[in-house]
C-alpha angles and dihedrals in degrees: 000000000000119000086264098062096039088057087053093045092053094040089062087047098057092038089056088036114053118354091200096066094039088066104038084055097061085071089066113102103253100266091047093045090057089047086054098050088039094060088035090049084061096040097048083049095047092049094046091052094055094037090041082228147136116250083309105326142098098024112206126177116258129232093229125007099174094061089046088053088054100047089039080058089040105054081032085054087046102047090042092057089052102262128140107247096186082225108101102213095059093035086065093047082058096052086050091040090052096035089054115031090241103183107239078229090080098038088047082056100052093053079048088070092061097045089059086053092043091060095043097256130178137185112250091197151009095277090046080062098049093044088054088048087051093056109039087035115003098059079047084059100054085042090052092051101046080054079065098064096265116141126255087233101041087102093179103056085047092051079059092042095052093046086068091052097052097048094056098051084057094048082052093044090053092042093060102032080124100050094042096055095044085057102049097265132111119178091179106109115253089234093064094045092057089050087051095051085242115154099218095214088062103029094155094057108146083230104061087034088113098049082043086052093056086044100062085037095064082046090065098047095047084052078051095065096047101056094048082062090044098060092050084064094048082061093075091046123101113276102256089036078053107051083039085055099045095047086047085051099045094036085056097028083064089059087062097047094043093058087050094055086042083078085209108331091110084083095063105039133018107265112227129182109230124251084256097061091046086058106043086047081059089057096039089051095051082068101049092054084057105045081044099185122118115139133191148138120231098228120165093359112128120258137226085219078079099051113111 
């Protein structure tokens, strides 16, 4: 396929994938914008590949992970170094790769993040999560940001880029705790778990529903925290990167606080913000790009410079 079809093939992916982005996308400048559905179009089909989903639906264990992991760094390999792959989501990643100078060290981490998934891990403690978060989002998030037009050596502006990615893959882990344990999966850390007198084999017993409930809801506040870095980042973006940045981070950022004010219910059903607050968080956001002036240190938040 040439780069224009490829545009159309993976704006149809993030439209059916995520309707968040989607919209937040639509405030890149055009170029931008393409960039951005180009590198989502790879992650959404990675993802797919080591969940045996589609575009983020209908999980399903897979024969052999591992040999999905290896041809998912091999066509990956192959599209970063310039070749054709014949497979369209790769192929994008390639034209973005190329067009942007993304390094192979961040695409190589993603895929580290379903590695971890393909061999059953868990996180034992609070740095194992974020270290998860870092690999299937944060190193997105530096991608992402590099599509922008950051440096790939401006290492502070990634750090910000990488918060918002990790805080929305924990507004994601506490979104599905549910569906994650019901499919054999727990990304509380273990550490957490053991404080809260959870057995880690049964997390969704009636009887410990209330100390579960306190547990998702630290994982909103800690994706909290993250996204208020990450929009001190977004201040040194382009105008129109930035409004796009600041409505992704307040859309997602809402996940997070809905499943706050569910007092639990998060656990029954999947918890989804309405059409009307996406819009009004593109408006709002319009005026924070303006006003431009959040300010904040990252003390004491975790680092990619940790990750292994």
């Amino acid at each position: 396929m040439n780069r224009a079809n490829l545009v159309i093939h993976a704006r149809t992916s993030i439209e059916r994938g995520s309707k968040s982005f989607a919209r937040a996308s639509k405030l890149f400048a055009r170029q931008t914008r393409e960039r951005a559905w180009l590198l989502y179009f790879w992650c959404r089909a990675c993802d797919d590949l080591a969940d045996g989903q589609d575009h983020g639906h209908g999980m399903s264990a897979i024969a052999n992970p591992e040999k999905t992991i290896a041809a998912m760094r091999m066509m990956t390999a192959r599209a970063h170094g310039g070749e054709q792959t014949g497979n369209p989501p790769f192929d994008a990643f390639g034209v973005v790769a190329q067009e942007c100078g993304i390094p192979k060290k961040l695409a190589d981490d993603m895929i580290d993040g379903f590695a971890l998934d393909a061999r059953g891990w868990r996180p034992e403690s609070e740095d194992d999560l974020l270290q998860y978060c870092y690999h299937v989002a944060g190193a997105v998030g530096c991608m992402m940001a590099i599509v922008m037009g950051v440096s790939a050596r401006d290492h502070e502006l990634l750090d910000r880029a990488c918060d918002l990615g990790l805080a929305f893959q924990l507004a994601n882990i506490a979104r599905d705790v549910a569906e994650d344990a019901q499919a054999g999966r727990c990304y509380l850390p273990q550490s957490w778990l053991a404080e809260a007198g959870i057995d880690p084999q049964y997390i969704l017993d009636p009887d410990r529903r209330e100390a579960l409930v306190m547990l998702v809801n630290r994982l909103c506040d800690l994706a909290g925290e993250y996204e208020a870095s990450a929009r001190v980042g977004a201040a040194k973006l382009p105008f129109r990167s930035r409004w796009a940045v600041l409505a992704a981070a307040g859309i997602y950022g809402d996940i997070a606080r809905e499943i706050t004010k569910s007092d639990g219910a998060s656990l029954d059903h999947r918890v989804y913000t309405s059409k009307g607050k996406k819009l009004s968080w593109i408006v709002k956001a319009l005026g924070q790009a303006v006003i431009n002036s959040a300010r904040r240190d990252r003390h004491g938040l975790w680092t990619r410079a940790r990750a292994v």
